[in-house]
Chimera marker file (.cmm) of the C-alpha trace (Angstrom):
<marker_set name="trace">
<marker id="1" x="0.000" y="0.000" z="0.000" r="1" g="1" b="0" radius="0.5"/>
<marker id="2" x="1.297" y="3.267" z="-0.952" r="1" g="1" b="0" radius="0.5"/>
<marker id="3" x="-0.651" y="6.111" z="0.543" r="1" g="1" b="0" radius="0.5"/>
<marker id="4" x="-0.042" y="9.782" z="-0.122" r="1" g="1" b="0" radius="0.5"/>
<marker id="5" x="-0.828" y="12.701" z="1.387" r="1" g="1" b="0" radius="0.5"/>
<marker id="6" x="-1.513" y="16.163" z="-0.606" r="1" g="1" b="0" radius="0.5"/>
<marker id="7" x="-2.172" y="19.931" z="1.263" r="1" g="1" b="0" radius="0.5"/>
<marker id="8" x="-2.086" y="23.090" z="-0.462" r="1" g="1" b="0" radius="0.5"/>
<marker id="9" x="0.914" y="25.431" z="1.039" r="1" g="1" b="0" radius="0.5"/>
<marker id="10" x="-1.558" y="28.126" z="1.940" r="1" g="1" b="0" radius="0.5"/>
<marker id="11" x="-3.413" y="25.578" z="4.081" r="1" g="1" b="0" radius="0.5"/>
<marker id="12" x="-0.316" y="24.202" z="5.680" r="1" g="1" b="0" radius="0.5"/>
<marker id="13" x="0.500" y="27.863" z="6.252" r="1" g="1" b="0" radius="0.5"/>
<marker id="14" x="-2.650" y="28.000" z="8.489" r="1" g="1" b="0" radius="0.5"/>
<marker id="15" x="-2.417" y="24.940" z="10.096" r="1" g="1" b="0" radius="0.5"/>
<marker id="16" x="1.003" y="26.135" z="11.287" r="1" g="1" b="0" radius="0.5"/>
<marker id="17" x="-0.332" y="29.398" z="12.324" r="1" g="1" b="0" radius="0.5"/>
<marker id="18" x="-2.951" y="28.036" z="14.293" r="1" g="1" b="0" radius="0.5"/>
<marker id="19" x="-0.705" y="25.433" z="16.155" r="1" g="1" b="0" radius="0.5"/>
<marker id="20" x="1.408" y="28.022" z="16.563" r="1" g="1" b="0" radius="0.5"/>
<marker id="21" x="-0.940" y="30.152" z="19.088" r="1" g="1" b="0" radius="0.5"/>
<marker id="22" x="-0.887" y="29.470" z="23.174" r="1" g="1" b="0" radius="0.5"/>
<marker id="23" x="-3.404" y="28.157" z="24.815" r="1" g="1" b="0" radius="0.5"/>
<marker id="24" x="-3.820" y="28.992" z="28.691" r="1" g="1" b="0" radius="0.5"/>
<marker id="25" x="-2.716" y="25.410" z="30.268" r="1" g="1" b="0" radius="0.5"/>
<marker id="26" x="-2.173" y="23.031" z="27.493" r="1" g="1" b="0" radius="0.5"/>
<marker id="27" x="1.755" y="22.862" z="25.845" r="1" g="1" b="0" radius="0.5"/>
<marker id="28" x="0.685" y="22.459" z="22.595" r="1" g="1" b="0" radius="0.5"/>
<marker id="29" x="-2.369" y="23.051" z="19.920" r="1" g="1" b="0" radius="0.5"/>
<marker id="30" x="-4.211" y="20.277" z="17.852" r="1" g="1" b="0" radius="0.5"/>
<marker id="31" x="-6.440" y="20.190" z="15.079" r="1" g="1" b="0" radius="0.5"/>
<marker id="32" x="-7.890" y="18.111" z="12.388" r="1" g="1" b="0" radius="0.5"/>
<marker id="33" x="-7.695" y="17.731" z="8.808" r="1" g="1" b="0" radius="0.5"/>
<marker id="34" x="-10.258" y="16.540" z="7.082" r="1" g="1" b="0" radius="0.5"/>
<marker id="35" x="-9.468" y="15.293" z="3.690" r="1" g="1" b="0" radius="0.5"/>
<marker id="36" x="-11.431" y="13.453" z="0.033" r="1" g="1" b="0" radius="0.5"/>
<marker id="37" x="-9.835" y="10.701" z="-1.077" r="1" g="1" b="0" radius="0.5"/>
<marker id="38" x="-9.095" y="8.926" z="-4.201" r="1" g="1" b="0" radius="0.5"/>
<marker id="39" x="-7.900" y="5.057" z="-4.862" r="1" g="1" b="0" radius="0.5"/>
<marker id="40" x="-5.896" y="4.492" z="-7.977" r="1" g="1" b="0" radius="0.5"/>
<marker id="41" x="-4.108" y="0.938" z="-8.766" r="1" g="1" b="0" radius="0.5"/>
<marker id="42" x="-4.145" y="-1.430" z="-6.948" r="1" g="1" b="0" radius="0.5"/>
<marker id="43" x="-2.055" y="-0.142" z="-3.706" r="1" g="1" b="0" radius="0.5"/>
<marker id="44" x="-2.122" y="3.627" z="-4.261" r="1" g="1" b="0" radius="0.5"/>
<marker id="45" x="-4.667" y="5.467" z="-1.854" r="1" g="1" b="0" radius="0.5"/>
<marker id="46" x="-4.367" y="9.882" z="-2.254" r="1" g="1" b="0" radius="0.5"/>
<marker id="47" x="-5.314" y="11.576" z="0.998" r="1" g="1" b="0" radius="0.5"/>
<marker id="48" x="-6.039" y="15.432" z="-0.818" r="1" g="1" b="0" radius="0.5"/>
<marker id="49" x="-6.896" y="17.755" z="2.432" r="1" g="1" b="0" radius="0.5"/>
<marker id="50" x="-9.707" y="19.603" z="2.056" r="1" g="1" b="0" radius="0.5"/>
<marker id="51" x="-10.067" y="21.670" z="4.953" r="1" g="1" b="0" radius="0.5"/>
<marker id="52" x="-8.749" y="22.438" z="8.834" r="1" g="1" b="0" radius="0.5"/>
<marker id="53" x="-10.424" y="22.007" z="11.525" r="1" g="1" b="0" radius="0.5"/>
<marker id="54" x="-8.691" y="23.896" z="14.464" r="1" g="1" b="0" radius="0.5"/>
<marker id="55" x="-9.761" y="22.666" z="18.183" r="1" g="1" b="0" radius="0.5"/>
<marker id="56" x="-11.641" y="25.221" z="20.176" r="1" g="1" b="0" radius="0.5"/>
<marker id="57" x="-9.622" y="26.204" z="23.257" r="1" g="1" b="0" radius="0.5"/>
<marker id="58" x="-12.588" y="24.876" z="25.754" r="1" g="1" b="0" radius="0.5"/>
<marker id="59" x="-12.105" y="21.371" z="23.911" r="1" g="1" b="0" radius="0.5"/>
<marker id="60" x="-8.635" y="20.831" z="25.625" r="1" g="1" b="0" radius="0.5"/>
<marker id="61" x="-8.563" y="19.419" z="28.592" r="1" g="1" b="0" radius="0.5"/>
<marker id="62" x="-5.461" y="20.521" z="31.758" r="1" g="1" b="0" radius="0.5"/>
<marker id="63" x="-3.389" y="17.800" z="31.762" r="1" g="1" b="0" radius="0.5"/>
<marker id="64" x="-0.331" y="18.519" z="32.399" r="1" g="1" b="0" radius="0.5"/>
<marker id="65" x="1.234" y="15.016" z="32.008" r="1" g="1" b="0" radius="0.5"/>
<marker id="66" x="0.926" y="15.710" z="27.841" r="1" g="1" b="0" radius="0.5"/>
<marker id="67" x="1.556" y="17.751" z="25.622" r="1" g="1" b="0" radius="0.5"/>
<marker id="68" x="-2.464" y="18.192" z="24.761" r="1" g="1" b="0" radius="0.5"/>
<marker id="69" x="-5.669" y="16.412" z="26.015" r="1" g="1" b="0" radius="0.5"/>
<marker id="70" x="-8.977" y="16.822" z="24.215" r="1" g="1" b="0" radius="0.5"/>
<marker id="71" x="-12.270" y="16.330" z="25.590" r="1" g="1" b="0" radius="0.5"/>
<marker id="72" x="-14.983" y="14.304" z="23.892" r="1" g="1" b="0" radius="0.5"/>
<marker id="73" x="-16.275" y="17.259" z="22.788" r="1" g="1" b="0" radius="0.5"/>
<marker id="74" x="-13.515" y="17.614" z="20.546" r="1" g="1" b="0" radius="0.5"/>
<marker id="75" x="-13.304" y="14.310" z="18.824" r="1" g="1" b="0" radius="0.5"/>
<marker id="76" x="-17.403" y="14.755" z="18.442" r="1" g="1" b="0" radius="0.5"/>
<marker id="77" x="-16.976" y="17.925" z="16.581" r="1" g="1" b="0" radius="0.5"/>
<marker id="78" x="-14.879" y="16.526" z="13.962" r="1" g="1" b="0" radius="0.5"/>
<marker id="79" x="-16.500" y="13.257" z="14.191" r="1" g="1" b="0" radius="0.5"/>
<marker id="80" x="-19.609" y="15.287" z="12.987" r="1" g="1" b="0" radius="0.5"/>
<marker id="81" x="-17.302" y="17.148" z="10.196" r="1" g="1" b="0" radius="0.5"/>
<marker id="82" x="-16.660" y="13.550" z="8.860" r="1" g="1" b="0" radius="0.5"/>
<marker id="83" x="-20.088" y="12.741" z="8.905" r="1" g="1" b="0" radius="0.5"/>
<marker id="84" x="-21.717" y="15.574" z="7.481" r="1" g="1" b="0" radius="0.5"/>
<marker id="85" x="-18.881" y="16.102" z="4.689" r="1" g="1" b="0" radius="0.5"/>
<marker id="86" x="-17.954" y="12.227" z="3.777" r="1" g="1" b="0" radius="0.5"/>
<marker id="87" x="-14.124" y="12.929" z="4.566" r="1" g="1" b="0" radius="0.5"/>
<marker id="88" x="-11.416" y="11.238" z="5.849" r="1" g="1" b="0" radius="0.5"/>
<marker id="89" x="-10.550" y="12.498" z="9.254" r="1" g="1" b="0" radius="0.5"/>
<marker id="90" x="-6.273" y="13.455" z="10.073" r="1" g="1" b="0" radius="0.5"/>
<marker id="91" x="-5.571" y="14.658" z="13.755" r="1" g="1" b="0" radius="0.5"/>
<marker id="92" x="-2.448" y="17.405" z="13.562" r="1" g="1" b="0" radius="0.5"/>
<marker id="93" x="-0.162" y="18.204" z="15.513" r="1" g="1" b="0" radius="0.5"/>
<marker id="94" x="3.716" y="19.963" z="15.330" r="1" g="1" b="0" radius="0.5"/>
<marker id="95" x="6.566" y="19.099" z="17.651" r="1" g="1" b="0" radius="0.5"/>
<marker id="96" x="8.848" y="22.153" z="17.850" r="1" g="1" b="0" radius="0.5"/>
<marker id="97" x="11.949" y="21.483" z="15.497" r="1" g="1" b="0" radius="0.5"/>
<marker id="98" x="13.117" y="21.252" z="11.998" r="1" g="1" b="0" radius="0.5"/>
<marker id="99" x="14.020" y="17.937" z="10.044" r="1" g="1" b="0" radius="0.5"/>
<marker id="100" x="11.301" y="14.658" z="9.947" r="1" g="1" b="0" radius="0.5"/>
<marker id="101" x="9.169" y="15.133" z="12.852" r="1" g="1" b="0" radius="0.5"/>
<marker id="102" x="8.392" y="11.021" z="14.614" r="1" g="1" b="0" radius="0.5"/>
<marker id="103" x="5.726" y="9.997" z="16.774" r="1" g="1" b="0" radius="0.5"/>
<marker id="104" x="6.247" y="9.375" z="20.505" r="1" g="1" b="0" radius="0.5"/>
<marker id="105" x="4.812" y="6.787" z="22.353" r="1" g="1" b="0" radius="0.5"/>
<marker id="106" x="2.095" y="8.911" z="23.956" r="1" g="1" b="0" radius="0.5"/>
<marker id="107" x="0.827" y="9.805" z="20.117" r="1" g="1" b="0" radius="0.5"/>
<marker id="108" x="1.241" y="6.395" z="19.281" r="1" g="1" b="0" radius="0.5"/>
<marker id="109" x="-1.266" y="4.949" z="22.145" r="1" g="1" b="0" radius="0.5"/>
<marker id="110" x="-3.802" y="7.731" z="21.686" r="1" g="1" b="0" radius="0.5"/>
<marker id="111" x="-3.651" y="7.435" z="18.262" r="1" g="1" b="0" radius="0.5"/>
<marker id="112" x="-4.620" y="3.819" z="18.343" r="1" g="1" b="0" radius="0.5"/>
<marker id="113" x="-7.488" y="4.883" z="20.910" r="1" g="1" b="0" radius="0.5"/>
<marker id="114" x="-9.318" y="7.374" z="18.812" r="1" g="1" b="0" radius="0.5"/>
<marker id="115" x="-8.752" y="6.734" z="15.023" r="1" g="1" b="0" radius="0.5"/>
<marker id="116" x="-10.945" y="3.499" z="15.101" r="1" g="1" b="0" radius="0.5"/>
<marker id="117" x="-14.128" y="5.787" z="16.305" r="1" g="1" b="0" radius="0.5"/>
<marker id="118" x="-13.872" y="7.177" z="12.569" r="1" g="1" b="0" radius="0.5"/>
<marker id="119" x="-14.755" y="4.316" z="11.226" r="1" g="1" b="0" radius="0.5"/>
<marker id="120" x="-18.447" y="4.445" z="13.078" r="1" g="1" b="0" radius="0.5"/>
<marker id="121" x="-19.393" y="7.353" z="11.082" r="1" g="1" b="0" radius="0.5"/>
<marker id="122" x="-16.836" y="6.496" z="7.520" r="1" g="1" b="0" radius="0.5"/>
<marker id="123" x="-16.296" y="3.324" z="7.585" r="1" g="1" b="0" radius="0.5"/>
<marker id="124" x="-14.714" y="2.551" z="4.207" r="1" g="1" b="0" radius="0.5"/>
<marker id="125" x="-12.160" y="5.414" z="4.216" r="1" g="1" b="0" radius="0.5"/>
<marker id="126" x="-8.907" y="5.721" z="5.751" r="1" g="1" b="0" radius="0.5"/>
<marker id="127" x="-8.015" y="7.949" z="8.795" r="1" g="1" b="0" radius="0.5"/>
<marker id="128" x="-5.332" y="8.754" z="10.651" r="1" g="1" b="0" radius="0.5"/>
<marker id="129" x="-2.656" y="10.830" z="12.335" r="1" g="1" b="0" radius="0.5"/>
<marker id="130" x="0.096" y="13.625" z="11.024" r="1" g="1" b="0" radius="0.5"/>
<marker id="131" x="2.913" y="15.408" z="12.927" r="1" g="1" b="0" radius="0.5"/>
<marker id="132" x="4.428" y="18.331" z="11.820" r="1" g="1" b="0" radius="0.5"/>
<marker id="133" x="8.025" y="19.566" z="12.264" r="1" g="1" b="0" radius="0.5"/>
<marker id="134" x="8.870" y="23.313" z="11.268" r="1" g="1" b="0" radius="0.5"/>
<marker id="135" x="9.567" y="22.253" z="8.033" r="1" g="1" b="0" radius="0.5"/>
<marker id="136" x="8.860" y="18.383" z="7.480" r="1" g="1" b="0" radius="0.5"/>
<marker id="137" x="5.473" y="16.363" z="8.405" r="1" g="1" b="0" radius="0.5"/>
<marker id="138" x="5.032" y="12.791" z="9.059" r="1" g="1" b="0" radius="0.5"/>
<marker id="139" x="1.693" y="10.589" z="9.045" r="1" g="1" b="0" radius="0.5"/>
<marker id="140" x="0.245" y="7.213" z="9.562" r="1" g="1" b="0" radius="0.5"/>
<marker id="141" x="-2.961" y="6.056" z="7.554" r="1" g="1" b="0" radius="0.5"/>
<marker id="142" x="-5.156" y="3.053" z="9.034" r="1" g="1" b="0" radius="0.5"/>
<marker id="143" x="-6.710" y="1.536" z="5.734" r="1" g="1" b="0" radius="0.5"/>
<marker id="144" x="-10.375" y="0.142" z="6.154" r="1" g="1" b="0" radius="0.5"/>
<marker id="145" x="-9.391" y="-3.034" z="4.778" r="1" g="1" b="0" radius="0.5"/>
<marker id="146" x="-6.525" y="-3.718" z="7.299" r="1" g="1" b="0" radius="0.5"/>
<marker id="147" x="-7.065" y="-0.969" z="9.786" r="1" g="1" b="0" radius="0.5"/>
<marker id="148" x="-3.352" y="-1.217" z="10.486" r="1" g="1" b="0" radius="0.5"/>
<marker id="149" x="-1.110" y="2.169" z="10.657" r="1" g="1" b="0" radius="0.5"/>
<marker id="150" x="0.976" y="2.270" z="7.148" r="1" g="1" b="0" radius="0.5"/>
<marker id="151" x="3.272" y="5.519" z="6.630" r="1" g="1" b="0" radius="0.5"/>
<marker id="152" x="2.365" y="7.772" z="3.998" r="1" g="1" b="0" radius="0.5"/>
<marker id="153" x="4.875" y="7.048" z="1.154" r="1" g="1" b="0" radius="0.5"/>
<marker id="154" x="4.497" y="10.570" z="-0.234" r="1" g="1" b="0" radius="0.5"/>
<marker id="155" x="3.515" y="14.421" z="1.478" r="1" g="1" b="0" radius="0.5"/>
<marker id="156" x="3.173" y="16.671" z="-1.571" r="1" g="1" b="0" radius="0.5"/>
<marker id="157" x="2.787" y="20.241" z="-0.859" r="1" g="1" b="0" radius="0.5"/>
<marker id="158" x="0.841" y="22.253" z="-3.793" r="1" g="1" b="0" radius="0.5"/>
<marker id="159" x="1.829" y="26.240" z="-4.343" r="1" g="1" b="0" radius="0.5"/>
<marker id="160" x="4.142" y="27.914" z="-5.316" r="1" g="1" b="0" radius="0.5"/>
<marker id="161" x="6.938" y="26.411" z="-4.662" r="1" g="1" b="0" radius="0.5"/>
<marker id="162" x="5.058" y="21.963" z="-5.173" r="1" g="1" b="0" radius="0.5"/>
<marker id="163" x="7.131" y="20.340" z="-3.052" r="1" g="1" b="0" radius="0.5"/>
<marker id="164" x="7.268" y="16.488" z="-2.830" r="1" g="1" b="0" radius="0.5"/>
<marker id="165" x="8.899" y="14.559" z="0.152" r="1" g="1" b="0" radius="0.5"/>
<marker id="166" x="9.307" y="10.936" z="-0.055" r="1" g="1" b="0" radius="0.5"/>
<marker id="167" x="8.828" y="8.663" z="3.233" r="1" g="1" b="0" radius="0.5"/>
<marker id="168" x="12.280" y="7.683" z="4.088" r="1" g="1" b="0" radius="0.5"/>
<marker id="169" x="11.279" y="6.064" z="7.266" r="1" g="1" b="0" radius="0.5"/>
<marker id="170" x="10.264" y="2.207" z="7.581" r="1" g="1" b="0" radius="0.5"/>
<link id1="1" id2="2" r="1" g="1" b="0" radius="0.2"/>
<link id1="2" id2="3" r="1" g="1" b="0" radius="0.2"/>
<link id1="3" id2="4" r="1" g="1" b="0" radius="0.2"/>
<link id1="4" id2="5" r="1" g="1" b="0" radius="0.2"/>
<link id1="5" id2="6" r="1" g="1" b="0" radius="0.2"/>
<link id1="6" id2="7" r="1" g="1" b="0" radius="0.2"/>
<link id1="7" id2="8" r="1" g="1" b="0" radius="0.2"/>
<link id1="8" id2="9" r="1" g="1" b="0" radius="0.2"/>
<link id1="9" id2="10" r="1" g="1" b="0" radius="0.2"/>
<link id1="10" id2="11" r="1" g="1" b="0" radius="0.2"/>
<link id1="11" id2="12" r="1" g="1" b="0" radius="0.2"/>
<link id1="12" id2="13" r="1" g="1" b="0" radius="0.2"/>
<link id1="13" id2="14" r="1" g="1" b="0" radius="0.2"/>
<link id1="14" id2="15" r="1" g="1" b="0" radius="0.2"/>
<link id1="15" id2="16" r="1" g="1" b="0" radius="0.2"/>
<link id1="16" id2="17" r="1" g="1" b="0" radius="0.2"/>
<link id1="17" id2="18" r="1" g="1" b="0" radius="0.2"/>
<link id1="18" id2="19" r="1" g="1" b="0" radius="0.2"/>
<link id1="19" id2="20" r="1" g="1" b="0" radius="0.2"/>
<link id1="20" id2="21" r="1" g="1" b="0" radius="0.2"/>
<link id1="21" id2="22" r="1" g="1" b="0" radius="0.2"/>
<link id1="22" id2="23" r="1" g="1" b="0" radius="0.2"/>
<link id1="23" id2="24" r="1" g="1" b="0" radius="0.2"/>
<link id1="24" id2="25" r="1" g="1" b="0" radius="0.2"/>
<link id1="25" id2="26" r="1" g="1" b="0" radius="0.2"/>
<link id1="26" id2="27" r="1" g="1" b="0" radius="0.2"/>
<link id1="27" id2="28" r="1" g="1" b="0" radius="0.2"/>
<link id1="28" id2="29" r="1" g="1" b="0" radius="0.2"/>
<link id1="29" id2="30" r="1" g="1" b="0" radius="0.2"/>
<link id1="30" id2="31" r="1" g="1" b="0" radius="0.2"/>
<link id1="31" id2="32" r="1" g="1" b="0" radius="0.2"/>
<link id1="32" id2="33" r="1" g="1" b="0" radius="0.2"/>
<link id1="33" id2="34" r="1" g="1" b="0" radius="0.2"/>
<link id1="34" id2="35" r="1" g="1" b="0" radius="0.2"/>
<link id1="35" id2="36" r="1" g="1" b="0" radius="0.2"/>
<link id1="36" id2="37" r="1" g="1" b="0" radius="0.2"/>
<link id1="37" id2="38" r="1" g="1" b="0" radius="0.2"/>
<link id1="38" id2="39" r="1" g="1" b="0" radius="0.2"/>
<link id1="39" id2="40" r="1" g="1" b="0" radius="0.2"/>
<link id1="40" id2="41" r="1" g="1" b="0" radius="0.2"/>
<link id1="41" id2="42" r="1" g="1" b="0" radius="0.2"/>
<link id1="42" id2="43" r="1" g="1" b="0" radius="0.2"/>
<link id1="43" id2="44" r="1" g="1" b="0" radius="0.2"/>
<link id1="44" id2="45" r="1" g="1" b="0" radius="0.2"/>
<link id1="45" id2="46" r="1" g="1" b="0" radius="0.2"/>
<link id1="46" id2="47" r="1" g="1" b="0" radius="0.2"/>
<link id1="47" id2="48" r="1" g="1" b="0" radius="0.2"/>
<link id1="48" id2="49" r="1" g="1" b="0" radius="0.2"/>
<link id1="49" id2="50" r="1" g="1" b="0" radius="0.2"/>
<link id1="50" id2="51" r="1" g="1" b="0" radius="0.2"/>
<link id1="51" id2="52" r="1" g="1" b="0" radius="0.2"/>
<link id1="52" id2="53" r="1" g="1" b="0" radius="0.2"/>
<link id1="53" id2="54" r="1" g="1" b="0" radius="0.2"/>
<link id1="54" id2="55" r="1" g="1" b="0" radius="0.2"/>
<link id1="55" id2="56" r="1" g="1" b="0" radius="0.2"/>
<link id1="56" id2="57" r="1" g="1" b="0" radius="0.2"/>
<link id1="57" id2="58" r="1" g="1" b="0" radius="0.2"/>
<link id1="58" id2="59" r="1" g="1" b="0" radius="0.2"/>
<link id1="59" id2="60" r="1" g="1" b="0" radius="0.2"/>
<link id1="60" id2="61" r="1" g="1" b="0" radius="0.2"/>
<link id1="61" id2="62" r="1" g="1" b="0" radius="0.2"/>
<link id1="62" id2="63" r="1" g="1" b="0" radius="0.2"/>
<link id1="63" id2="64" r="1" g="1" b="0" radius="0.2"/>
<link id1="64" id2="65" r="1" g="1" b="0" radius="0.2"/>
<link id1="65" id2="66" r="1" g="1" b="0" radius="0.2"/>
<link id1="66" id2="67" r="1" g="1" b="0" radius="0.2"/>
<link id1="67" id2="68" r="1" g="1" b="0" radius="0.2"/>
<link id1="68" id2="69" r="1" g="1" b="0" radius="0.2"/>
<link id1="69" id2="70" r="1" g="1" b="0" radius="0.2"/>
<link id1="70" id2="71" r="1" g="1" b="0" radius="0.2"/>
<link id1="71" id2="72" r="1" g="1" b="0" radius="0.2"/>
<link id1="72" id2="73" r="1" g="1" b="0" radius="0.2"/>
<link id1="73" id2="74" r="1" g="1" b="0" radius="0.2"/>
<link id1="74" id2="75" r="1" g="1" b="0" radius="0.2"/>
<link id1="75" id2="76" r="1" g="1" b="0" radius="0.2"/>
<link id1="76" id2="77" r="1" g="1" b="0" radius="0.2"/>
<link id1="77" id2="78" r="1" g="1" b="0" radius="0.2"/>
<link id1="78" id2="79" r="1" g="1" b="0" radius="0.2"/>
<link id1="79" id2="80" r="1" g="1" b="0" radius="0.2"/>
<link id1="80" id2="81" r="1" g="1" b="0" radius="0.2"/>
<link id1="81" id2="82" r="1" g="1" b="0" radius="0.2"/>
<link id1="82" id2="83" r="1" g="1" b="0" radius="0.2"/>
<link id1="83" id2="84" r="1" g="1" b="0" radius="0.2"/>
<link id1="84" id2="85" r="1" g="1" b="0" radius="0.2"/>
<link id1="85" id2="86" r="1" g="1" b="0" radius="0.2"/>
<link id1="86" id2="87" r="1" g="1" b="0" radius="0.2"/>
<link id1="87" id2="88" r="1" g="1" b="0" radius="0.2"/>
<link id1="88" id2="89" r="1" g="1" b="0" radius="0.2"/>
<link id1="89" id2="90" r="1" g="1" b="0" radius="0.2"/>
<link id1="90" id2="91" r="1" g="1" b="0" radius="0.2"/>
<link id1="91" id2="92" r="1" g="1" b="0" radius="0.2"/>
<link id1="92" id2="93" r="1" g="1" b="0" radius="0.2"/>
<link id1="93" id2="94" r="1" g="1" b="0" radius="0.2"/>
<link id1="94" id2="95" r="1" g="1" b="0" radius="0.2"/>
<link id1="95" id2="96" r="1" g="1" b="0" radius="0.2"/>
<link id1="96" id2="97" r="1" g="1" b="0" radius="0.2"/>
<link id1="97" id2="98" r="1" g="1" b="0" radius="0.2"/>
<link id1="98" id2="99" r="1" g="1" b="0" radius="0.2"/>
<link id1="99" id2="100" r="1" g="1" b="0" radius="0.2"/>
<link id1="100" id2="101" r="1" g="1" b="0" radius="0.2"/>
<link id1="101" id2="102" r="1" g="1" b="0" radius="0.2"/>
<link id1="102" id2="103" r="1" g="1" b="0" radius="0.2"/>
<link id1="103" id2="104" r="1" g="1" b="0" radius="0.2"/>
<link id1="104" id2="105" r="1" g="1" b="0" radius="0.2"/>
<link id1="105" id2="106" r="1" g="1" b="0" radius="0.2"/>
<link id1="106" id2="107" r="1" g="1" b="0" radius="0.2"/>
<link id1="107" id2="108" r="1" g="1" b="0" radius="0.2"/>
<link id1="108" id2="109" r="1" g="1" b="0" radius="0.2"/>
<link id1="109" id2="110" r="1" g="1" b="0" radius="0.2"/>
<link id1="110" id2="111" r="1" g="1" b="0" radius="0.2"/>
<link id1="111" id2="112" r="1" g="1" b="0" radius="0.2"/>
<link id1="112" id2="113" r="1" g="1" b="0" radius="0.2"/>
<link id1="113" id2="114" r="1" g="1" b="0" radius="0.2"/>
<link id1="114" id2="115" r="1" g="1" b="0" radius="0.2"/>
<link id1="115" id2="116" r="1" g="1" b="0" radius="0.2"/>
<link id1="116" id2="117" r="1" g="1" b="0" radius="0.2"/>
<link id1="117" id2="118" r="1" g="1" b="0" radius="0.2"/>
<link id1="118" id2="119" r="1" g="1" b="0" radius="0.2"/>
<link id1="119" id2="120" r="1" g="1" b="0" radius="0.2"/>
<link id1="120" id2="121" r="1" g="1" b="0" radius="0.2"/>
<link id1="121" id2="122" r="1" g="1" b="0" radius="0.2"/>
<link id1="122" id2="123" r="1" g="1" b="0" radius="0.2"/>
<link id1="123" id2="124" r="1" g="1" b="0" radius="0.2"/>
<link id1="124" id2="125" r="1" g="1" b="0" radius="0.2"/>
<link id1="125" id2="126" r="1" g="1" b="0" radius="0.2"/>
<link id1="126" id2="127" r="1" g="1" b="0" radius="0.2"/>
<link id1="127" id2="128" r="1" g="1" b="0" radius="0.2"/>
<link id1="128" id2="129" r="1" g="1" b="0" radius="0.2"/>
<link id1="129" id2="130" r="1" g="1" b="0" radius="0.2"/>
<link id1="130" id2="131" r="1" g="1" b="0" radius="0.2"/>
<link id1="131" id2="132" r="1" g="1" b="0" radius="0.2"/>
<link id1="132" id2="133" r="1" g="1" b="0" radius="0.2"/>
<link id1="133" id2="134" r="1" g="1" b="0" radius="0.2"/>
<link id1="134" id2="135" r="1" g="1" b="0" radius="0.2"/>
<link id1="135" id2="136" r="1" g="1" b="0" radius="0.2"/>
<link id1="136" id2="137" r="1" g="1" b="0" radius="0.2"/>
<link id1="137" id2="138" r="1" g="1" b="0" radius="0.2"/>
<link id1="138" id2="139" r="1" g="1" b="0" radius="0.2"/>
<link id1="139" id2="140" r="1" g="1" b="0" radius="0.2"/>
<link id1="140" id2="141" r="1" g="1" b="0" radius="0.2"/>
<link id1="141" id2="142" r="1" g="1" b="0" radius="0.2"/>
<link id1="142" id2="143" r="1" g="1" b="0" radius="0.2"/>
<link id1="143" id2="144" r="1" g="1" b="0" radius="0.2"/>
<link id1="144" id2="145" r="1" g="1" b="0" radius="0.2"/>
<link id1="145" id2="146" r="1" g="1" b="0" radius="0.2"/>
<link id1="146" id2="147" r="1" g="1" b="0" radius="0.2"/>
<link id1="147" id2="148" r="1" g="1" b="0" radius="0.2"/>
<link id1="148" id2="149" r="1" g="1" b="0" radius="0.2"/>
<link id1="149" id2="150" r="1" g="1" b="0" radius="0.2"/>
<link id1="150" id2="151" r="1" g="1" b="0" radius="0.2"/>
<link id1="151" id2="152" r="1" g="1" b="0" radius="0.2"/>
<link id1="152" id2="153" r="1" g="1" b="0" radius="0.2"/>
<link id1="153" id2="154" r="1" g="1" b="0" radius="0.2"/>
<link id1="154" id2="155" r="1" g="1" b="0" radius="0.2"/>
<link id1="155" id2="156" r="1" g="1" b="0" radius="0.2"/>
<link id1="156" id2="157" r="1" g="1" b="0" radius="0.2"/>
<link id1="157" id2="158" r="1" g="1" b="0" radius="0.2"/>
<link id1="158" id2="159" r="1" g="1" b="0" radius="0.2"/>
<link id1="159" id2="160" r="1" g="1" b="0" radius="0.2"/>
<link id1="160" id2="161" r="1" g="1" b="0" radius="0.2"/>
<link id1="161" id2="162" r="1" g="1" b="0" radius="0.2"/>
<link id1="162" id2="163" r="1" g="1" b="0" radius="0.2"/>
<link id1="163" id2="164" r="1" g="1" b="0" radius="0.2"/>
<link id1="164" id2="165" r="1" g="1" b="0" radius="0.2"/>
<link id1="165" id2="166" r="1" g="1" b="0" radius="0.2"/>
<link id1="166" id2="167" r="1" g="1" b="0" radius="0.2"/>
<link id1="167" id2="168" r="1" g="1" b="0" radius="0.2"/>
<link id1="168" id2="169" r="1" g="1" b="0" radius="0.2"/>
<link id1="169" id2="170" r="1" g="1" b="0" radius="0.2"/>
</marker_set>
């Protein structure tokens, strides 16, 4: 399986901006990206985002053992965004460096705690989870068929200037 992952710079711009504000107790902003999705061959699966969905401030919850904790309220609200617009559901977030950003175990756990409630309300598209660096991003895609976390292969950015990154990381 091949899965790629396609944002338009001006909406990676945002996303950035938004993760980039404070919030009052938690470390660190999260959001979602909701995104359309096309299968080609056999094996290729395009993730094309289609629109960000930052988390309101009273969605977080004070815990200061993470980074971020969301409320239900939270994962409802873009559980409804699925829903309502048939899209594939990405939660963001950015750890605070350059180069490929990697998942820590914390994201890793939560992650496979909260992507599977996705597939209640889409259940034949893939979700998943993306961290951003200051200048790289990194995601995981569970595919309906396997429901298993596969790396996107390719992140292309589209703008001015398209930038492609291949998945180096296994």
């Amino acid at each position: 399986m091949n899965p790629i992952f396609k944002i338009q710079r001006r909406m990676l711009d945002q996303i950035h901006t938004d993760l980039s504000r404070p919030h009052l107790f938690a470390a660190e902003r999260v959001g979602f990206i909701s995104c359309k999705v096309a299968a080609f061959d056999a094996g290729t699966v395009v993730a094309l985002a289609q629109a960000y969905l930052p988390v309101r401030d009273d969605h977080y919850e004070d815990d200061p053992s993470v980074g971020a904790m969301l409320n239900g309220a939270a994962f409802r609200t873009a559980l409804q965004h699925s829903y309502g617009s048939k899209t594939a559901m990405f939660h963001v977030h950015r750890h605070e460096h350059r180069g490929p950003p990697r998942f820590s175990h914390v994201d890793m756990g939560e992650a496979r705690r909260f992507v599977p409630d996705f597939w209640k309300v889409q259940p034949s598209l893939p979700h998943g989870v993306i961290v951003l660096s200051r200048d790289r991003m990194h995601g995981l895609c569970w595919l309906p068929a396997d429901r298993k976390p596969v790396p996107f292969a390719t992140y292309t950015l589209v703008g001015f200037p398209t930038v492609i990154h291949h998945e180096v990381f296994k």
